[in-house]
Rosetta silent file (secondary structure, phi, psi, omega in degrees, C-alpha in Angstrom):
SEQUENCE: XXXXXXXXXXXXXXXXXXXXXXXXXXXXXXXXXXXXXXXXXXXXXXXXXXXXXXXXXXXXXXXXXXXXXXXXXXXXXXXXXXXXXXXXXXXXXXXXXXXXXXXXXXXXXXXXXXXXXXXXXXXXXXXXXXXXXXXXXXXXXXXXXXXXXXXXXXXXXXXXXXXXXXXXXXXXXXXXXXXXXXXXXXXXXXXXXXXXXXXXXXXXXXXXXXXXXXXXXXXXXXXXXXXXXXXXXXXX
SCORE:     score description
SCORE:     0.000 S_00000001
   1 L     0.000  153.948 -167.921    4.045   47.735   54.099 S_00000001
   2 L   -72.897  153.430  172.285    2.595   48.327   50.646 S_00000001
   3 H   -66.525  -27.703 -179.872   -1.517   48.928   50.203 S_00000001
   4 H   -82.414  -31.582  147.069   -1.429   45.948   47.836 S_00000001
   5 H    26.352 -111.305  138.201   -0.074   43.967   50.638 S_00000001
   6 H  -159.909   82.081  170.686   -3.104   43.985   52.329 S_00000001
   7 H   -62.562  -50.743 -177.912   -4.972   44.057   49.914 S_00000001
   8 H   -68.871  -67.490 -146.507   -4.004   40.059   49.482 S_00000001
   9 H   -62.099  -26.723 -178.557   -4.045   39.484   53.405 S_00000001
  10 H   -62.713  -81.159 -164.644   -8.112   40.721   53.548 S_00000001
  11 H   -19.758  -48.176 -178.394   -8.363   38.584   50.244 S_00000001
  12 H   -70.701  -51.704 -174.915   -7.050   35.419   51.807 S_00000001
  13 H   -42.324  -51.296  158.020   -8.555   36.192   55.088 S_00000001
  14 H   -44.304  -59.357  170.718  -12.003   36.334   52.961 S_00000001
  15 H   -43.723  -51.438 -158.652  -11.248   33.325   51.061 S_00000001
  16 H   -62.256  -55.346  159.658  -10.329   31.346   54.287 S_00000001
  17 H   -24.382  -72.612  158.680  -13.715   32.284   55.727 S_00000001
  18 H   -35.718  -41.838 -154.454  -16.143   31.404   52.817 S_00000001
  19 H   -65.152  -46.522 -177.846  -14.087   28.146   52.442 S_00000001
  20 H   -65.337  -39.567  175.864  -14.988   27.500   56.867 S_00000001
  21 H   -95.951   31.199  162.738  -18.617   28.481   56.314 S_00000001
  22 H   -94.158  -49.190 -170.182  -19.027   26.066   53.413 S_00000001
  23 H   -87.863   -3.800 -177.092  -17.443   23.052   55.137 S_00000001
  24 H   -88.634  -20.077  154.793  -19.424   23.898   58.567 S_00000001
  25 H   -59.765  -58.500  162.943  -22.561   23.713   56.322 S_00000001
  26 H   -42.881  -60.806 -165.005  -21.684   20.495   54.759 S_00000001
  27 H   -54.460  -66.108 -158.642  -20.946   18.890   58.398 S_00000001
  28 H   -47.757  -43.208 -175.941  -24.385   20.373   59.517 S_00000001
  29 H   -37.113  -81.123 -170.777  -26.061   19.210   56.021 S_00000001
  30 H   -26.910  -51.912 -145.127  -24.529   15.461   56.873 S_00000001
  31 H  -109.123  -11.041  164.281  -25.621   15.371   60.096 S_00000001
  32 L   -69.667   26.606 -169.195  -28.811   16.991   60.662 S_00000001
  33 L   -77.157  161.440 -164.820  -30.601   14.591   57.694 S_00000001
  34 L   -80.860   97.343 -174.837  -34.154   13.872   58.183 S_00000001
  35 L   -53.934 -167.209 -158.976  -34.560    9.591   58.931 S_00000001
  36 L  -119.428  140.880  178.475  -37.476    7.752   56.830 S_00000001
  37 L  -128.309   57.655  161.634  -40.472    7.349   59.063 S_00000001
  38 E   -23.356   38.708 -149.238  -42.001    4.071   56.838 S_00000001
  39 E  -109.568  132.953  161.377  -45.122    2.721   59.359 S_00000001
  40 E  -119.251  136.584  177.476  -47.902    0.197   58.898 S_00000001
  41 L   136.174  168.857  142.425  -50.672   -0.658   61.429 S_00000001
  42 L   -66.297  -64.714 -164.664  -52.956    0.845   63.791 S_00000001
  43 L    67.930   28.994 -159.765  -51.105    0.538   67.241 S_00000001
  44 L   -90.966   51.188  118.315  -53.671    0.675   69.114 S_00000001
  45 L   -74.549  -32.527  171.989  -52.007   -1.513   71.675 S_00000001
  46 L    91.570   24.904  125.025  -48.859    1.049   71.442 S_00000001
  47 L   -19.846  103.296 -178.172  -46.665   -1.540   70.515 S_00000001
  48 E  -140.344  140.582  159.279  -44.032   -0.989   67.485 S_00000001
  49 E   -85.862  147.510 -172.756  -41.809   -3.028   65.929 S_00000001
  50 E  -141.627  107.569  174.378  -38.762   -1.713   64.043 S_00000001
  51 E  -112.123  131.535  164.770  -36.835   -3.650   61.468 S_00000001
  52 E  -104.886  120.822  167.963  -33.698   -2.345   59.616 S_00000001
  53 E  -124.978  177.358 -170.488  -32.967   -3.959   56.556 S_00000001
  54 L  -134.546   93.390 -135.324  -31.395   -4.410   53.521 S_00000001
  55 L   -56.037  -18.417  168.624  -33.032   -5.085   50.245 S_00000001
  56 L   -72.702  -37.466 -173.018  -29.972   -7.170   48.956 S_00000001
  57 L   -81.525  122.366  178.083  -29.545   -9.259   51.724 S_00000001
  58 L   -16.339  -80.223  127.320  -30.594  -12.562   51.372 S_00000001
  59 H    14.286 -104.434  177.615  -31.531  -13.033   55.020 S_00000001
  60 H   -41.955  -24.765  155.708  -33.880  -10.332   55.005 S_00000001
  61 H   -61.865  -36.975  178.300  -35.498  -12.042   52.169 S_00000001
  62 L   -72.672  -10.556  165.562  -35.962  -15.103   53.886 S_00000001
  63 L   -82.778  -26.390  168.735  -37.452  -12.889   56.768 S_00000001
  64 H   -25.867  -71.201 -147.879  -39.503  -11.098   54.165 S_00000001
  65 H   -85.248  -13.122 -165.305  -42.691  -13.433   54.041 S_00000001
  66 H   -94.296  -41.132  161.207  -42.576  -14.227   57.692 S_00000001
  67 H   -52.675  -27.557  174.877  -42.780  -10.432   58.636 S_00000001
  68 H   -71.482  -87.630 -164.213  -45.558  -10.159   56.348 S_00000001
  69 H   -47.481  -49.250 -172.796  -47.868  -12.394   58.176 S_00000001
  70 H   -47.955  -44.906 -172.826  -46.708  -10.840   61.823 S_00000001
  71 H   -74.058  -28.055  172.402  -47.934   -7.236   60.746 S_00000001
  72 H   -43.603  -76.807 -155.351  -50.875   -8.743   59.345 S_00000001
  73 H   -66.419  -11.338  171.923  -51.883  -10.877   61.722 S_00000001
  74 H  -114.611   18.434 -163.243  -50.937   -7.849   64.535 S_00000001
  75 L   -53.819  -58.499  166.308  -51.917   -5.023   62.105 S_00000001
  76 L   -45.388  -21.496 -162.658  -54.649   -3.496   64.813 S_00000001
  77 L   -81.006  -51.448  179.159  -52.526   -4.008   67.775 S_00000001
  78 L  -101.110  169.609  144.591  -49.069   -2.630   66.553 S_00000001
  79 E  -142.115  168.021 -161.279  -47.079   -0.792   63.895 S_00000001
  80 E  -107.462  153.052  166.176  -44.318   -1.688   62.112 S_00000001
  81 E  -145.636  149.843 -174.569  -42.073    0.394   60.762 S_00000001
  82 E  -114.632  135.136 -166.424  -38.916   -0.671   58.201 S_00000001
  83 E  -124.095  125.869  153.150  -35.443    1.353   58.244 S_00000001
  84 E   -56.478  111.983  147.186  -32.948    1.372   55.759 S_00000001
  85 L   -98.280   63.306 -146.878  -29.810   -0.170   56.295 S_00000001
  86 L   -85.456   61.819 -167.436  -27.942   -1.080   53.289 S_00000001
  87 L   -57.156   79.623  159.724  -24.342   -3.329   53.959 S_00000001
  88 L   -51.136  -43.000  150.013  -22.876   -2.191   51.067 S_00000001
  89 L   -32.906  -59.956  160.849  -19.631   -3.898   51.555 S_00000001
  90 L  -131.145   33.378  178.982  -21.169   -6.609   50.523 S_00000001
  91 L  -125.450   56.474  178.688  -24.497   -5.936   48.929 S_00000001
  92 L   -67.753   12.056  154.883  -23.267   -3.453   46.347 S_00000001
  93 L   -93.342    3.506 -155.596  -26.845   -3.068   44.943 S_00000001
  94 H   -63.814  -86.621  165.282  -27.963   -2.721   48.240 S_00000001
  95 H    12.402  -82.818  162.062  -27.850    1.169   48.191 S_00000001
  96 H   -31.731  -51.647 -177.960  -29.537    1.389   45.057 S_00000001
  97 H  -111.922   14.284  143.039  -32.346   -0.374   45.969 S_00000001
  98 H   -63.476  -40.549 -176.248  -33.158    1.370   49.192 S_00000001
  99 H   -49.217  -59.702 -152.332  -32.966    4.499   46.887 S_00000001
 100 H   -73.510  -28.392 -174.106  -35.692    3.010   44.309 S_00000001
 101 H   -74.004  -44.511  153.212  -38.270    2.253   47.603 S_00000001
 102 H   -28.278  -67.783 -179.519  -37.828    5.842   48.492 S_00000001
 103 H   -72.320  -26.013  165.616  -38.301    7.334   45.275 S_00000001
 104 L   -86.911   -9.291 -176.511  -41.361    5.323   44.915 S_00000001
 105 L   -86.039  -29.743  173.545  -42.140    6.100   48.326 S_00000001
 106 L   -58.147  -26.315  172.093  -41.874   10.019   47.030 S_00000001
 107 L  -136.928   48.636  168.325  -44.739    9.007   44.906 S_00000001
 108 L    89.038   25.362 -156.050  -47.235    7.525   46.696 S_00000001
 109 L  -160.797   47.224 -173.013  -46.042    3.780   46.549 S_00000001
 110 H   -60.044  -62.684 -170.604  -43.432    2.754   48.797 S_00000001
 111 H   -39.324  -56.122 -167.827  -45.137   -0.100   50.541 S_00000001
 112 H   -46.911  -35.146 -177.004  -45.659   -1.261   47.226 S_00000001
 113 H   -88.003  -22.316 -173.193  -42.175   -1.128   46.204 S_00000001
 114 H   -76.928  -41.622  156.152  -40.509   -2.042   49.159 S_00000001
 115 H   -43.346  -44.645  169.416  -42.849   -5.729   48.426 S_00000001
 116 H   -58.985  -55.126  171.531  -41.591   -5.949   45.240 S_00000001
 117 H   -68.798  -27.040  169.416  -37.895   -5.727   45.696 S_00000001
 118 H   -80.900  -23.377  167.435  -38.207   -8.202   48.489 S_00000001
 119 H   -72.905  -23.541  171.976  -39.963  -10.749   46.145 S_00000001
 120 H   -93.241  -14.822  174.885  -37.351  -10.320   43.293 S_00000001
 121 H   -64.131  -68.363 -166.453  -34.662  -11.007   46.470 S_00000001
 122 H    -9.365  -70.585 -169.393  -36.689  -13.948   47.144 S_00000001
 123 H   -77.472  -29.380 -175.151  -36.739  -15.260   43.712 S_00000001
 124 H   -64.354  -54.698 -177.704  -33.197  -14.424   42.568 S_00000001
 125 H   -38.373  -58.107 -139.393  -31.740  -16.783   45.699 S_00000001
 126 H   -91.416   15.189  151.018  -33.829  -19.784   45.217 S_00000001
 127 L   -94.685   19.746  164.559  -33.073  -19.411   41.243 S_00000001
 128 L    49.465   14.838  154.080  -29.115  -19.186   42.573 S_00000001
 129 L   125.852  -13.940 -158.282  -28.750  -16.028   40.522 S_00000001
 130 L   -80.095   -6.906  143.202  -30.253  -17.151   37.376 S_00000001
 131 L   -40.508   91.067  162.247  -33.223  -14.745   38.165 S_00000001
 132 L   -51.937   90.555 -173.415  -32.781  -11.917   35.690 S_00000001
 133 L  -153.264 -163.639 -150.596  -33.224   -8.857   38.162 S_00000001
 134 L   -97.133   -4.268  170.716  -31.838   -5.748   39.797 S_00000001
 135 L   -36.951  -72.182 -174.476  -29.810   -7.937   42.523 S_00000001
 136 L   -81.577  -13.966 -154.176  -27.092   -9.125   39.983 S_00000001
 137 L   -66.214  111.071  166.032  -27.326   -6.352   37.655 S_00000001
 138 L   -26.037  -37.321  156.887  -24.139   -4.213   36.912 S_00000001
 139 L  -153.919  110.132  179.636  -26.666   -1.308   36.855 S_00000001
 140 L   -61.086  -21.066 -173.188  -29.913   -1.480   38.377 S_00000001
 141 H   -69.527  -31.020  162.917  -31.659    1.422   37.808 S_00000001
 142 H   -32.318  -54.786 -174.264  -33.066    0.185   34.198 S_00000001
 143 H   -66.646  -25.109 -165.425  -35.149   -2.712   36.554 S_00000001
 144 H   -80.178  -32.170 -178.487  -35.892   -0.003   39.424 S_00000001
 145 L   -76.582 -129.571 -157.939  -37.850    1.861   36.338 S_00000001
 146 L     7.321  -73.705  152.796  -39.217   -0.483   34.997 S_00000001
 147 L   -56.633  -10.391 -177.780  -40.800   -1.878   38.305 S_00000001
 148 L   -95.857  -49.919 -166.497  -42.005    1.988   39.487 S_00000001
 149 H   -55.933  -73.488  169.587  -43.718    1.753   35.348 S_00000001
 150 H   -29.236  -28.732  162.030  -45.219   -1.532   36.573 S_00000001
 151 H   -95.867   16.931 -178.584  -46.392   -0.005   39.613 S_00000001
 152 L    98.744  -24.150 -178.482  -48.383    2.613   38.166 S_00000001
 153 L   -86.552  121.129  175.112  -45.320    5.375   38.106 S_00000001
 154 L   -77.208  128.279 -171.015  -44.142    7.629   35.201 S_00000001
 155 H   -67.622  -34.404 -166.472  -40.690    6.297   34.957 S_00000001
 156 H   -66.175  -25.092 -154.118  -39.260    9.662   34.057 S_00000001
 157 H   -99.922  -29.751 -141.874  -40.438   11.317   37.317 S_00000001
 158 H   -97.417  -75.208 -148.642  -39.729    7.830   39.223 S_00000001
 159 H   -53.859  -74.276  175.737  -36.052    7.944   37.538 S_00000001
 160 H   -55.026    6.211  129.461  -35.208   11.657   38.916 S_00000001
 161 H   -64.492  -45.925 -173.599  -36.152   10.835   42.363 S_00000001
 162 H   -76.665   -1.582 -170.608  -33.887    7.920   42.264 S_00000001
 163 L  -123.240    2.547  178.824  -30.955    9.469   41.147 S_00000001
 164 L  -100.028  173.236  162.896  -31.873   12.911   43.503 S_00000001
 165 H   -27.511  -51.658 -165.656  -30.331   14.149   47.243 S_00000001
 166 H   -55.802  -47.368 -164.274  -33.505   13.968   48.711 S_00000001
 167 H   -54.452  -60.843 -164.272  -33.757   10.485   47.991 S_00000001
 168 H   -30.703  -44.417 -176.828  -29.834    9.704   48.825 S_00000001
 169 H   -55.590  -30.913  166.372  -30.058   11.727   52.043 S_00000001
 170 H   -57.760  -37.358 -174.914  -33.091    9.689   53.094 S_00000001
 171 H   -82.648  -58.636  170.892  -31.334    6.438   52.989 S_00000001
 172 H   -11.972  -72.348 -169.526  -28.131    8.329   54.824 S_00000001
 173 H   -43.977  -46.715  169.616  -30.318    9.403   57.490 S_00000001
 174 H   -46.840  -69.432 -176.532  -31.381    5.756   58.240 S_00000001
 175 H   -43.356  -90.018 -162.396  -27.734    4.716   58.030 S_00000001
 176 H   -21.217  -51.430  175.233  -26.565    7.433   60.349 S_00000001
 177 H   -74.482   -0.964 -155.692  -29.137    6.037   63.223 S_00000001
 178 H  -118.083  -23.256  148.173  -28.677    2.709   62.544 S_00000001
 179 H   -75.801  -16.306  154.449  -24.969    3.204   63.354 S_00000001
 180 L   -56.008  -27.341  161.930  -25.634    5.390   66.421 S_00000001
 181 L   -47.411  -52.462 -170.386  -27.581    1.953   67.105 S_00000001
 182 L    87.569   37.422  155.350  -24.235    0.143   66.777 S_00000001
 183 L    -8.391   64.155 -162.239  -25.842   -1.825   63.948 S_00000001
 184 L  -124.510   35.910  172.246  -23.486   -4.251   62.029 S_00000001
 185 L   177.964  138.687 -172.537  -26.063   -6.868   60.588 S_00000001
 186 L  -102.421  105.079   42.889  -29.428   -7.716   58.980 S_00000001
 187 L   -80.267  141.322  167.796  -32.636   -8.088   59.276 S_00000001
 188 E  -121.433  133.629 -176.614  -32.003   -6.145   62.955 S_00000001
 189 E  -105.637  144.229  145.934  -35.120   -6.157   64.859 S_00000001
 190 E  -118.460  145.332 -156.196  -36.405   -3.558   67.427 S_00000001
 191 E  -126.003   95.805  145.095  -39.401   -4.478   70.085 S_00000001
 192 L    73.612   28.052 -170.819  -40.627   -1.201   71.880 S_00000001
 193 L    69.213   28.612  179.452  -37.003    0.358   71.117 S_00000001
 194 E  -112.482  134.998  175.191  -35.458   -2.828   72.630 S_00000001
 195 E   -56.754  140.166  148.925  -33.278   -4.904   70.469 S_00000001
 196 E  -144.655  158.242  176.343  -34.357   -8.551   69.986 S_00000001
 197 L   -78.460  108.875  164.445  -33.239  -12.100   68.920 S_00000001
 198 L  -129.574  155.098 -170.672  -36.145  -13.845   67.103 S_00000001
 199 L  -104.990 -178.944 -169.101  -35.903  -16.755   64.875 S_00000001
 200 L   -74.014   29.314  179.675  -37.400  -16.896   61.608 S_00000001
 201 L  -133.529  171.064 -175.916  -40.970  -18.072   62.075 S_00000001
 202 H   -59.432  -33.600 -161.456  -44.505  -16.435   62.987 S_00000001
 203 H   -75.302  -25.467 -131.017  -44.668  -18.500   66.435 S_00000001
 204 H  -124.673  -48.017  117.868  -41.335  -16.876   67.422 S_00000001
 205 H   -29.453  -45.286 -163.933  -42.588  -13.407   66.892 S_00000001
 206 H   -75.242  -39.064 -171.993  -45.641  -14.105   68.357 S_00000001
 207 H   -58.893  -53.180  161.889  -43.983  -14.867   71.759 S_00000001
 208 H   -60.082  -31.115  176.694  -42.103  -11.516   71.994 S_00000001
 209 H   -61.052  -51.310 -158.383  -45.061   -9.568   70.431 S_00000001
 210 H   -62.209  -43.987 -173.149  -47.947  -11.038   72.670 S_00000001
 211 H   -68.528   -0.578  179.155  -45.300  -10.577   75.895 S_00000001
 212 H  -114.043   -6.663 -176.474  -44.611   -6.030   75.124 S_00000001
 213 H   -86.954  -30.863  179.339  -48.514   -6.608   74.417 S_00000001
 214 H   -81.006  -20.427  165.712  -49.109   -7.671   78.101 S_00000001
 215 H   -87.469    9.084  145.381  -46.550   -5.547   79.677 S_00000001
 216 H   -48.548  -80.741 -166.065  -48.283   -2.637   77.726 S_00000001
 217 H   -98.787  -33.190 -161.753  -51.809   -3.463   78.442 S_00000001
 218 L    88.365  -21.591  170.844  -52.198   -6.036   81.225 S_00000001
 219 L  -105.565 -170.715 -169.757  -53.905   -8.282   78.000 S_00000001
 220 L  -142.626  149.550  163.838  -52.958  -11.159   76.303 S_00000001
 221 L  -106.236  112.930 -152.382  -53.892  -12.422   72.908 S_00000001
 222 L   -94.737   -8.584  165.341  -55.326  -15.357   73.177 S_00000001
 223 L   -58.719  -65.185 -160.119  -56.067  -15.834   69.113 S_00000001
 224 L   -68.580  144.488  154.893  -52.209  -16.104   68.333 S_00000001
 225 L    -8.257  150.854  166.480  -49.742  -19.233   68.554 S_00000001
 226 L  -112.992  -37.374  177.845  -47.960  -19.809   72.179 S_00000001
 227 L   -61.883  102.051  156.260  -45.053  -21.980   70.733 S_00000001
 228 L  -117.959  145.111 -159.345  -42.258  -19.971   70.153 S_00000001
 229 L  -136.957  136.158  163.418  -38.415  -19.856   69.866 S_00000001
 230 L  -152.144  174.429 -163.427  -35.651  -17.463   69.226 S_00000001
 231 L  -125.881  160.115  179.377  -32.075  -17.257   68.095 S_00000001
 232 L   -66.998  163.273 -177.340  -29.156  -14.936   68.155 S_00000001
 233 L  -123.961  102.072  177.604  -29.189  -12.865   64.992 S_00000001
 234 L  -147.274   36.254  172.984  -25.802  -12.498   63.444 S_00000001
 235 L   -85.104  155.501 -171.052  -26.721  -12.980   59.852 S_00000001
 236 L  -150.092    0.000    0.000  -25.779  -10.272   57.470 S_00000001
């Protein structure tokens, strides 16, 4: 056989290589991403709650204000921590606006943002859409600036987080665990890494909180509501 031959079979042989340790990077890239580790509280009970949500879904708005008073009202005890999940199927801004709570989270001002987007959820529902915001918007990122500028954030800096890898990969990473989870709906709660059903009021929380606080500690908190209730969770 001729020298030119193989010359082409090393060439291909080379090619074929580069091409295998490109996509075996990629898989590794995918699956090695870093999750978002989001926490509020003290904990000095050792207690943590874990919600994944999704800034589009409705639901989670209406869970919004009620979550808000639980970490409060447990801030010393527990911590909270919030996970992206983002049912894009049918939240297709959903994505998007884990991405802007990131990228604001990249600059010192997550909490802040992640409050914000759930209060424009809020209001766009009970105004039935008519709430000019980043919910309905064909393209959100004009409102996602505009809210990081409102928050104190140079938009230009704010905008090129939201549109980079790090951010996207961050929300991935969430995603990845929250289907390793078996995940398939929102707000999803976790109590002490145990899944639970709770319904949508403070009393209802309080019952599962105060009961991983006594199986913890041995104490009980005798400040918070006793009346409580809960429901399967298969809102999305």
């Amino acid at each position: 056989m001729s020298k030119n031959f193989w010359l082409v079979i090393v060439a291909i042989i080379v090619v074929l290589i580069g091409i295998f340790a490109i996509t075996s990077h990629g898989s590794n890239t995918s699956t090695n991403l870093k999750p978002t580790n989001h926490v509020e509280g003290l904990g000095k009970d050792g207690v943590k709650l874990v919600e994944w949500g999704d800034y589009q879904c409705p639901y989670c708005g209406e869970y919004y204000s009620t979550v808000k008073q639980v970490v409060a009202q447990y801030y010393n005890q527990i911590t909270f921590q919030f996970r992206n999940f983002p049912l894009t199927s049918i939240h297709p801004n959903a994505f998007a606006g884990a991405r802007a709570a990131e990228a604001a989270g990249l600059m010192g001002k997550y909490w802040q943002m992640h409050d914000l987007l759930y209060q424009q959820n809020q209001e766009y529902y009970a105004s039935n859409g008519s709430f000019s915001t980043w919910i309905g918007a064909s393209n959100p990122e004009p409102f996602f600036v505009k809210d990081a500028e409102s928050l104190g954030l140079n938009g230009t800096k704010f905008q090129q987080l939201y549109s980079s890898d790090k951010v996207n990969n961050l929300v991935l990473a969430d995603e990845n665990v929250g289907n390793s989870l078996g995940i398939n709906a929102t707000p999803t709660f976790f109590l002490d890494g145990k899944q639970i059903q709770v319904a949508d009021s403070v009393s209802a929380f309080d019952k599962l909180i105060n009961a991983a606080i006594a199986q913890k500690t041995g104490k009980t908190n005798k400040t918070a509501p006793t009346s409580a209730g809960t429901t399967q969770q298969t809102k999305k």
